[in-house]
C-alpha positions, 0 to 999 in steps of 0.5 A: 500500500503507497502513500502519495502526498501528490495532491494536485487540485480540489475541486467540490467533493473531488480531490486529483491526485498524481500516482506512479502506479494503475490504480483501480477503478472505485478502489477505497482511498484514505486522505489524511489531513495535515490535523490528523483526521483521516477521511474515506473517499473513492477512486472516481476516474483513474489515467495514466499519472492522474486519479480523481477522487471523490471524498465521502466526508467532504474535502474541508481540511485537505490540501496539497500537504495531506497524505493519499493512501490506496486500499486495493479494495472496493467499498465493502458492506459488513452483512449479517442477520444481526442488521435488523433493527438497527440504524446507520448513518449514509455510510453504513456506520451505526448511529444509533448508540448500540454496539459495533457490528459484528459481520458475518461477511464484507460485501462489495455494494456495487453487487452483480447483475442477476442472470437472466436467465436465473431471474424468477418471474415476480408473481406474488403478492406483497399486501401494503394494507393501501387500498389504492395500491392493493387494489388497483395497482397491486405490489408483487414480489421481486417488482419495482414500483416507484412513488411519483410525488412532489415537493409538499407532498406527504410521500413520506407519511406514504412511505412509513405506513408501507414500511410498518404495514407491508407483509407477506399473506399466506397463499390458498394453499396454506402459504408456500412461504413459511419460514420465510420472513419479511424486513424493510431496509429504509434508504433515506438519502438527502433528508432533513434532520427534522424528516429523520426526526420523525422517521424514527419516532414512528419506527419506534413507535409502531415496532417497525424497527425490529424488522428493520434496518434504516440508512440516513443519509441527511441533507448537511452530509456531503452529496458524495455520500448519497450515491453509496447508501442507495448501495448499502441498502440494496446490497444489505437486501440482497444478503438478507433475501437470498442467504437468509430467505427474507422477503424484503422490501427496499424502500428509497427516498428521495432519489431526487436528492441521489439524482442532484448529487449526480449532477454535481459530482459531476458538474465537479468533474466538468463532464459535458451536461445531458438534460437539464445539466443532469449526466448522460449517463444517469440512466445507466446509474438508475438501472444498476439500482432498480434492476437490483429488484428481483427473485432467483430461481431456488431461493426463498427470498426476494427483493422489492423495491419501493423508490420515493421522488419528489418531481421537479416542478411537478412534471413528470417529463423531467428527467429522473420519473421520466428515466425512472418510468423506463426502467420500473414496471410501473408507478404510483402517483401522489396527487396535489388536488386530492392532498389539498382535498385533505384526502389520506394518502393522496394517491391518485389511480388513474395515472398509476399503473402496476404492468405486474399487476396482473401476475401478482393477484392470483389465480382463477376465480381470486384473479377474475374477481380482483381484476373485474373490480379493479378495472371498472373501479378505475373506468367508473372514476375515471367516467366521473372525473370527466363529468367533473369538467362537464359540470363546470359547464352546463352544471349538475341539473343539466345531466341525466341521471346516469351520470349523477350515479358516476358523480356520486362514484367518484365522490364516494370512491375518494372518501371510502376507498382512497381516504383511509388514512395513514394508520389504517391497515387494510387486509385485500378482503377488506379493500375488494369488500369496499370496492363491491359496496361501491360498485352496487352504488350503479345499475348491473348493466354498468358492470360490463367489466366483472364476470356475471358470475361475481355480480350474482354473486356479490351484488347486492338483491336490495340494491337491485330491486332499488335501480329496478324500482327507480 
């Protein structure tokens, strides 16, 4: 191991240093400060005779006098079982006053790509107790589904109520998932003091914690440190799900804030800007964070993950939902007319989609029923939202009696089945019960998406004989 006192220039977060050896792209360095301190950077770009360096800690107290020291390794997680329930600061030393981690093994967090061909298909069902993701836009196993927010919206109220409530129910047959178990890993990247403030209250108050293991990352730590935690968490998921067969959800937020450390870093290194001054190769950044979702064939455990963004102006054309929305199999969006409603949490169906959707709500007559309901849920409000904007015009009075019927839908569809609250736990029986009560709100004629059989069977005769009468 060399030890360079060749500092050439400090740019941001960046130092560039001259070597006389090759030295290894993302290999682990140690900056040691004329005081003493020592601090932990990463090789960022490596040429002959120059590397550049991006320092984990911040580049305060470095000059051309500090020593530069080159481990020959890459960063490395400390995994182990004994995770759980413990709180780490963005780059994965504990924070939370217990004792020092005692690893089973160090892992390198940049982790390997699953074989495509060993990829499991996701098909299983991840109940979040949110009517408005279960039912509409249903969580599977293995899937990433990001949550499209914006700036004021209450995303991370969202976030905790899935990280205490998500579990894994027993399928019809008993449950092919008994001794497999379920963990949250909590990424927060970019957060003010008061958000981890609060995210910890509720951990500890709601017992999340004990299945738990939490990153923070927050706003006054150095931007550098927000690229390795997204990686801390996702390869401490990966130990958990696939050595020691827990079923995890990773939830990130904000990549927002991962996105603008991107920019900056690289606005550091001069590199010629893509859109909006963002890297052209964000892109390739994010896949190799999302596609780190999945299931492998022969083992237990899977990974799923749940990414938390704020957009920009509210525009979902902006480059992170827009490169997010390629590479993810779907998205749930948070809506500001539905917030300012007062309705809890604001999610809004219509521009969310689950593409597993189908895959992951069982089979035969579970499916049939679940999917029928869900798709004329989604077309009845949709309907009604359109007369929303015709009733602006012409008014209520002006339309037939029909349309009133998808007015009051809509209306009751916000309140009952999206307004729950962000302690309230659904089971899916108790989501699908909600959405048939609705549903016999209009004419079984109108219910041109369910199978007969499910209307004889869940409609209810009174209301029949009621619509029949009128």
């Amino acid at each position: 191991m060399k030890e360079y006192q060749t500092i050439t220039e400090i740019s941001g977060p960046l130092v560039f240093a001259e070597v006389d050896e090759p030295i290894g792209y993302d290999e682990i360095v140690e900056i040691e400060t004329p005081d003493g301190d020592t601090l932990r950077g990463q090789v960022l770009e490596s040429s002959d005779g120059l590397v550049s360096i991006q320092v984990f800690e911040g580049t305060e107290g470095i000059d051309r006098r500090s020593s530069v020291r080159f481990l020959g390794e890459t960063m490395k997680m400390p995994v182990t079982e004994e995770l759980l329930g413990r709180v780490l600061d963005g780059s994965g030393n504990p924070i939370d006053g217990g004792p020092e981690i005692v690893p089973d093994e160090r892992r390198d967090i940049v982790g390997a790509a699953i074989n495509p061909y060993a990829r499991e298909y996701p098909e299983e069902f991840i109940q979040s107790g949110v009517s408005a993701i279960d039912g509409m836009n249903t969580l599977v196993r293995g899937q990433k589904l990001p949550i499209f927010s914006a700036s004021g919206l209450p995303h991370n109220e969202l976030a905790l109520q899935i990280a205490r409530q998500a579990s894994v129910p027993e399928d019809d047959e008993g449950g092919d998932d008994e001794g497999s178990e379920f963990a949250v890993v909590f990424g927060a990247m970019g957060i003010t003091a008061e958000e981890a403030n609060e995210f910890m209250e509720d951990f500890e108050r709601t017992g999340a914690l004990e299945r738990s293991v939490v990153f923070m990352n927050l706003a006054d730590d150095p931007a550098v440190e927000r690229t390795v935690t997204p990686r801390l968490a996702l390869t401490t998921a990966e130990y958990l799900a696939f050595d020691k067969d827990y079923h995890v959800l990773v939830i990130l937020t904000d990549m927002t804030n991962y996105c603008e450390a991107l920019r900056e870093i690289g606005a550091a290194r001069e590199e010629v800007p893509g859109r909006r001054g963002y890297p052209g190769y964000m892109y390739t950044d994010l896949a190799q964070l999302y596609e780190r979702a999945g299931r492998i064939e022969g083992r237990e455990g899977s990974v799923t993950q749940i990414p938390i963004l704020t957009m920009p102006g509210d525009d979902d054309t902006h480059p992170i939902p827009d490169l997010t929305g390629y590479i993810t199999e779907g998205q749930i969006y948070i809506d500001r007319d539905l917030n300012s409603q007062g309705i809890q949490p604001p999610i809004n169906p219509l521009p969310s989609l689950s593409r597993l959707m189908d895959d992951g709500i069982g089979e035969g007559l579970t499916r049939e029923d679940h999917s029928g309901v869900s798709d004329q849920m989604y077309a009845a409000y949709a309907q009604g939202e359109d007369l929303r904007d015709l009733v602006n015009i012409v008014g209520r009075e002006a339309l037939s009696e029909r349309d009133n019927q998808y007015l009051d839908f809509a209306d009751r569809f916000e309140k009952e089945f999206i307004d729950q609250g962000f302690e309230t736990n659904r089971t899916i029986e108790e989501t699908l019960t909600i959405g048939w009560e609705l549903l016999s709100m209009l004419p079984k004629e109108e219910l041109n998406r369910i199978d007969e059989e499910f209307i004889e069977k869940y409609y209810p005769e009174e209301q029949a004989e009621e619509v029949t009468a009128d």
